[in-house]
C-alpha positions as CSV (number, residue, x, y, z in Angstrom):
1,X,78.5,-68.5,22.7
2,X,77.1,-65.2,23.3
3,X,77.9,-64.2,20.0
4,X,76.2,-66.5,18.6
5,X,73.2,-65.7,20.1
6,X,73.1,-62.0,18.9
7,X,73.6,-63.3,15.4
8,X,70.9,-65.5,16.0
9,X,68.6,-62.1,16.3
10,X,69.1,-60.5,13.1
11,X,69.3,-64.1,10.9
12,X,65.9,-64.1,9.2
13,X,64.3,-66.4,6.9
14,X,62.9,-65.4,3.3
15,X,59.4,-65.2,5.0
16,X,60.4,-63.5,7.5
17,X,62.3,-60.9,5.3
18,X,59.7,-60.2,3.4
19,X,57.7,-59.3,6.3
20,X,59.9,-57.0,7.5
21,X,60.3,-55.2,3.8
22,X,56.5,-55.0,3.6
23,X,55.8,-53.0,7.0
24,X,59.0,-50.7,5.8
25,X,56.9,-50.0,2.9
26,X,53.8,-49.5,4.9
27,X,54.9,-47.3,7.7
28,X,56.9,-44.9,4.4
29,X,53.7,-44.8,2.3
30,X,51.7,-44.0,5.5
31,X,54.5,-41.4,6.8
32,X,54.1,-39.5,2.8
33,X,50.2,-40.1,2.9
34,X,50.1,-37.6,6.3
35,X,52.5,-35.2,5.2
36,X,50.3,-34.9,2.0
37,X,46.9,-34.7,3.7
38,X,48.8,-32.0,6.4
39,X,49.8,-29.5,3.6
40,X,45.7,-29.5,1.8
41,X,43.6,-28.8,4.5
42,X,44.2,-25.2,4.5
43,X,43.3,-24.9,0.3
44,X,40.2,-26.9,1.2
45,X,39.1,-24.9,4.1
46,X,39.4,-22.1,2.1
47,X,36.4,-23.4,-0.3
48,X,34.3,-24.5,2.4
49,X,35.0,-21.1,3.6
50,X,33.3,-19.6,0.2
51,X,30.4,-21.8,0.0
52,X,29.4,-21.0,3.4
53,X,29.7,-17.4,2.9
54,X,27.5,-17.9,-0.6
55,X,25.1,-19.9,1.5
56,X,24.7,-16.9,4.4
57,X,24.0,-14.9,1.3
58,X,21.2,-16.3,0.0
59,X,19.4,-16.6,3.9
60,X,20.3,-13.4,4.3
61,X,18.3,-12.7,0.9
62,X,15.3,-15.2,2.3
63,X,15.4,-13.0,5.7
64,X,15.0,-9.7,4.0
65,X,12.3,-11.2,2.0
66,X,10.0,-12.6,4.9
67,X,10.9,-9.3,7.0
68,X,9.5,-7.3,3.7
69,X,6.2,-9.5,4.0
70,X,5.9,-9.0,7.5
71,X,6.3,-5.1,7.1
72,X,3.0,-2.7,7.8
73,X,2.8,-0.4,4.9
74,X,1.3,2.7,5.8
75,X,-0.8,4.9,3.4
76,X,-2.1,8.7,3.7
77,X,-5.4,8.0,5.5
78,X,-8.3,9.6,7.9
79,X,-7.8,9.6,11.3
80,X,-11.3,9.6,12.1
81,X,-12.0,6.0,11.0
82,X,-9.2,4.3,12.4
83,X,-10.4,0.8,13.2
84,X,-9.3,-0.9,16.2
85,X,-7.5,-3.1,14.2
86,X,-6.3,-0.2,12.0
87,X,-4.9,0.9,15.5
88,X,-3.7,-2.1,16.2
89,X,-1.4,-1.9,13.6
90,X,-0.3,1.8,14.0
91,X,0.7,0.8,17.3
92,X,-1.8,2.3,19.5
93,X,-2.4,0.9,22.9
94,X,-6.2,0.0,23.0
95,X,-7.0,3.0,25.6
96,X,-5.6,5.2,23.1
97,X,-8.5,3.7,20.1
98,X,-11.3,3.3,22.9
99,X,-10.5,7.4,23.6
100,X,-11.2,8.0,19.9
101,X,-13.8,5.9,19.3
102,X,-15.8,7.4,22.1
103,X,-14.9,11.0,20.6
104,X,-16.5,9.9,17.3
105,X,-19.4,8.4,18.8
106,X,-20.7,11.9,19.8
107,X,-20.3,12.6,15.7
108,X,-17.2,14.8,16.9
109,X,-14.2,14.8,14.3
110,X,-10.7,15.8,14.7
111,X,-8.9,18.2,12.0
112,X,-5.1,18.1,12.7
113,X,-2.6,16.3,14.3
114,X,-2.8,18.2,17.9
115,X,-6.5,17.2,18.1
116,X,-5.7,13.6,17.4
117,X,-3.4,13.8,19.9
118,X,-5.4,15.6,22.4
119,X,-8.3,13.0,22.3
120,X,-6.3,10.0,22.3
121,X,-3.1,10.7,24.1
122,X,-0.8,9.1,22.2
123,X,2.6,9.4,22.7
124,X,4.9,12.0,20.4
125,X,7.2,9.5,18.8
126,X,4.3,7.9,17.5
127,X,2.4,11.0,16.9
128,X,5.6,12.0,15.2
129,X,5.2,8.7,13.2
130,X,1.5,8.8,11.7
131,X,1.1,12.7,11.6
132,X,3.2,12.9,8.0
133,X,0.0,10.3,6.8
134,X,-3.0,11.7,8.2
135,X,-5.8,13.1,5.6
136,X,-8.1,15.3,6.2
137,X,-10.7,16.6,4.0
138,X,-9.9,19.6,2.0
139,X,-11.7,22.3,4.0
140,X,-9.8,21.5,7.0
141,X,-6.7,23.2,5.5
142,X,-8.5,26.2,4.8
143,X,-8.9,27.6,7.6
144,X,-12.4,27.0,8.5
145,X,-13.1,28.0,12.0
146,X,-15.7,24.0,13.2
147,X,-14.3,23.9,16.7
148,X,-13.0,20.4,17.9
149,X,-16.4,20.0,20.0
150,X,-18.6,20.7,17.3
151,X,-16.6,19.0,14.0
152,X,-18.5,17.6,11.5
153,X,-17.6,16.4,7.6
154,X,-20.2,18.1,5.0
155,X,-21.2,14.9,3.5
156,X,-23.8,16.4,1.1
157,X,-22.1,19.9,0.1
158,X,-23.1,21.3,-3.3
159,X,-21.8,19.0,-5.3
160,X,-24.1,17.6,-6.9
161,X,-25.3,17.6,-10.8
162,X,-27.2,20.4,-11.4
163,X,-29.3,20.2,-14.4
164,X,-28.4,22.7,-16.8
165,X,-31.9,23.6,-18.2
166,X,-32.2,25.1,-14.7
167,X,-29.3,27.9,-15.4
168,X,-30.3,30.7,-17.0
169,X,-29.4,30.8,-20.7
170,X,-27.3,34.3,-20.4
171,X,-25.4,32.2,-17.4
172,X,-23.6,30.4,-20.4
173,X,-21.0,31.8,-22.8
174,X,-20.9,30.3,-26.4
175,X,-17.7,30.0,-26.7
176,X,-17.8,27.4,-23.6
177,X,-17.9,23.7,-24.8
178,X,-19.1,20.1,-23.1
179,X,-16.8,18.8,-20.8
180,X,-18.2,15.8,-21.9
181,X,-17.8,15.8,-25.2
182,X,-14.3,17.5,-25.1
183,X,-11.6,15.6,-27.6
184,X,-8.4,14.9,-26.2
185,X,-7.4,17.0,-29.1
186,X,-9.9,20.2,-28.0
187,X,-8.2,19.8,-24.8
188,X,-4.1,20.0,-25.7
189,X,-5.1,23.8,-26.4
190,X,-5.1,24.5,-22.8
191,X,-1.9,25.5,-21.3
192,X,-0.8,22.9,-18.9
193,X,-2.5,19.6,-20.6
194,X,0.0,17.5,-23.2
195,X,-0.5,14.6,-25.2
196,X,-0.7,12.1,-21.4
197,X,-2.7,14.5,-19.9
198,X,-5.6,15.0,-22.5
199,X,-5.7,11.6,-23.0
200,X,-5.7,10.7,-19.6
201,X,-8.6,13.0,-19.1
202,X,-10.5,11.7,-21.4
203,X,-9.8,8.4,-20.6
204,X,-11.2,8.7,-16.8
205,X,-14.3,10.4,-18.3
206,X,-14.8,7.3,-20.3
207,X,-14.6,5.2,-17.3
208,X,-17.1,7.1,-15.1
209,X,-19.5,7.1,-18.4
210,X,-19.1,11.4,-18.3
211,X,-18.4,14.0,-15.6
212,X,-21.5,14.1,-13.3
213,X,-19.5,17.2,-11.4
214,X,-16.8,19.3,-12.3
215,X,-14.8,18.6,-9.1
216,X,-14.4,15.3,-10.6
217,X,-11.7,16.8,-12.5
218,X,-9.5,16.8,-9.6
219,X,-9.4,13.0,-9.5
220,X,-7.4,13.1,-12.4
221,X,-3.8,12.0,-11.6
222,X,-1.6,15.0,-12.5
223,X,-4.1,17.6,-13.0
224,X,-2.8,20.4,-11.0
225,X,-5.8,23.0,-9.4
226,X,-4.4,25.7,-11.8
227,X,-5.0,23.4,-14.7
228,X,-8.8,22.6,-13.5
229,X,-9.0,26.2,-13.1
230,X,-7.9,27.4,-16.9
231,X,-9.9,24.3,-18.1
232,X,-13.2,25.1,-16.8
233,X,-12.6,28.6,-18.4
234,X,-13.3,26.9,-21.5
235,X,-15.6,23.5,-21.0
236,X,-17.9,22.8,-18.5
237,X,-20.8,20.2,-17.8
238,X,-23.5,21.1,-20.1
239,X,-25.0,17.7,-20.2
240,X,-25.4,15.9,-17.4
241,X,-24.5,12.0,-17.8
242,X,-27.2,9.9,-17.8
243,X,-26.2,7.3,-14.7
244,X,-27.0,3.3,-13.7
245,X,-26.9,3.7,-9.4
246,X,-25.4,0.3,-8.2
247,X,-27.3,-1.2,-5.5
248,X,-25.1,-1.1,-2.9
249,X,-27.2,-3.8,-1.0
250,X,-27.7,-6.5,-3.9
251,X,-24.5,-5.4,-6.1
252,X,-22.0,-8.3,-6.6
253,X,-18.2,-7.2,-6.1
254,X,-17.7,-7.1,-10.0
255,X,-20.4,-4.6,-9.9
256,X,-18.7,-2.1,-6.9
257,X,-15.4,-2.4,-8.7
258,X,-16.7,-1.1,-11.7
259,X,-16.7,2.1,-10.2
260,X,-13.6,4.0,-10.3
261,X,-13.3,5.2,-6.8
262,X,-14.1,1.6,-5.1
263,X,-11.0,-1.1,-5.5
264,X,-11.5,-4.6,-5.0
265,X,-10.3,-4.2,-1.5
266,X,-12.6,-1.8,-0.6
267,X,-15.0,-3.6,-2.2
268,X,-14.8,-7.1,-0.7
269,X,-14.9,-5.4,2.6
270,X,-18.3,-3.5,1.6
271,X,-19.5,-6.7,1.2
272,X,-18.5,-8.2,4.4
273,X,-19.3,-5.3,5.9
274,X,-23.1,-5.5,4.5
275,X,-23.6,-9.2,5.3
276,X,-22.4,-8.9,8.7
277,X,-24.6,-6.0,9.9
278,X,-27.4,-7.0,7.3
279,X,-27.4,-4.6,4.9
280,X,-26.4,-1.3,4.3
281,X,-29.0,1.4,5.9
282,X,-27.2,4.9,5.1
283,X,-24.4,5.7,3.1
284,X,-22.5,7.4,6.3
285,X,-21.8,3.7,7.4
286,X,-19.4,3.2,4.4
287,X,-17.0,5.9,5.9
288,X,-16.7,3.3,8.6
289,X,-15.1,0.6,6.1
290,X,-11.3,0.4,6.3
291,X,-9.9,2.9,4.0
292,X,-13.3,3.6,2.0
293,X,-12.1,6.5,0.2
294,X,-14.3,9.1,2.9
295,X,-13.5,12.2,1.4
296,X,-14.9,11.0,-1.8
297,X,-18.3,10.1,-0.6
298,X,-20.1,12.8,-1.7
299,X,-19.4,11.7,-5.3
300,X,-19.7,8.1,-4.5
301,X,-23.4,8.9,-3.4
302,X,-24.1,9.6,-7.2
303,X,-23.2,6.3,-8.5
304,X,-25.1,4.3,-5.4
305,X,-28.4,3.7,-4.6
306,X,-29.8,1.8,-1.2
């Protein structure tokens, strides 16, 4: 009887059979599917792996980018005229750009990096920062003996065209030629000045409509004082040019950037500058624009007008 019965547990009908064959099958195709998915996920990990790192490069790229915008660049400059913007930027604290502001409003300049340390305070770190791009004017580093109390920039030195029907005749040797007229040619025979540098010469010339003063020379890029010297040996300014002054108060900003030594910058702030204060009264107020080129102003005069 009890046999029986176990046999009655493992009889199974043809339905019931293939039941039984069919989750066999399942549980085997399951049981190879895992083992197969266990032994990729390492190969694929591995790619993932590489597009991430290809993706981290290319925000790393965007990140350098936006840092580059973000970054002050900092160009050989005055000192004297540092806006308190200009200061903001530097990173002075605004004590430090009140204590030179009221320095220059008794028309007191400094001449070196001490002074400018003296009158504001600043710290050494930073002093050690800006020093390498302060710009003074040229007589500074000559040793000329204008105290820090009593320091004033010779805006109207001796620059200036001098007619040269005003020079006595014996003052000029024959041999000595027009600066102005000068071929690029004429002036490859001076030692120093090659094919880029004559026509580089001339080329500047051109854009200024002629020399009005010899120092203008020195504004050549790559013109080295000894050059200047050994070419004014040999030309000099024997007719003056004849020159259109722009209207500084009424001149568009096509017109100011037609003049060599004013970019656009420069000359979009003139503007700004003029409309805001209304008008321009003396010439001294352009040294007060953001880097105006100030030790250039005696030249600029020429060209302007009020």
């Amino acid at each position: 009887m009890n046999r029986n019965l176990f046999k009655s547990h493992f009889r199974f009908n043809k339905q019931e059979r293939s039941g039984v064959f069919f989750l066999l099958l399942f549980i085997v195709v399951f049981q190879v599917l895992y083992f197969v998915g266990k032994s990729y996920p390492a190969s694929e990990n591995d790619n993932s792996f590489l597009i991430d790192e290809e993706y981290q490069a290319k925000l790393d790229e965007l990140k350098d980018i936006i840092q580059k915008k973000d970054t002050f660049l900092l160009y050989p400059f005055n000192p004297n005229y540092i806006s308190d913007y200009k200061g903001y930027t530097l990173g002075m604290s605004t004590d430090e750009i009140d204590r030179l502001h009221a320095f220059r409003a008794k028309n007191q300049y400094v001449n070196s990096g001490k002074e400018f340390q003296k009158v504001t305070l600043v710290s050494d770190s930073l002093l050690q920062v800006l020093a390498p791009y302060f710009k003074f004017p040229e007589w500074t580093n000559k040793g000329n003996s204008h105290s820090i109390v009593n320091n004033k920039l010779d805006l109207s030195s001796n620059l200036k065209a001098i007619p040269i029907q005003n020079i006595g005749n014996s003052a000029i040797d024959d041999k000595i030629k027009d600066l102005n007229k000068v071929t690029a040619e004429e002036l490859r025979s001076i030692k120093g000045i090659g094919d880029v540098l004559s026509r580089r010469i001339v080329k500047f010339r051109d854009m200024l409509g002629g020399f009005v003063v010899e120092k203008q020379l020195s504004h050549v890029y790559g013109l080295e004082s000894e050059v200047v010297a050994r070419l004014l040996g040999q030309f000099k300014i024997l007719e003056s040019p004849s020159i259109s002054k722009i209207n500084i108060n009424q001149a568009s900003l096509y017109d100011l950037t037609k003049l060599v030594y004013i970019k656009y910058a420069v000359a979009a702030r003139i503007i700004a500058y003029r409309e805001k204060n209304g008008g321009i009264n003396s010439f001294d107020e352009l040294i007060e624009i953001e880097d105006f080129p100030t030790e250039k102003l005696d030249i600029i005069e020429l060209y302007l007008q009020l």
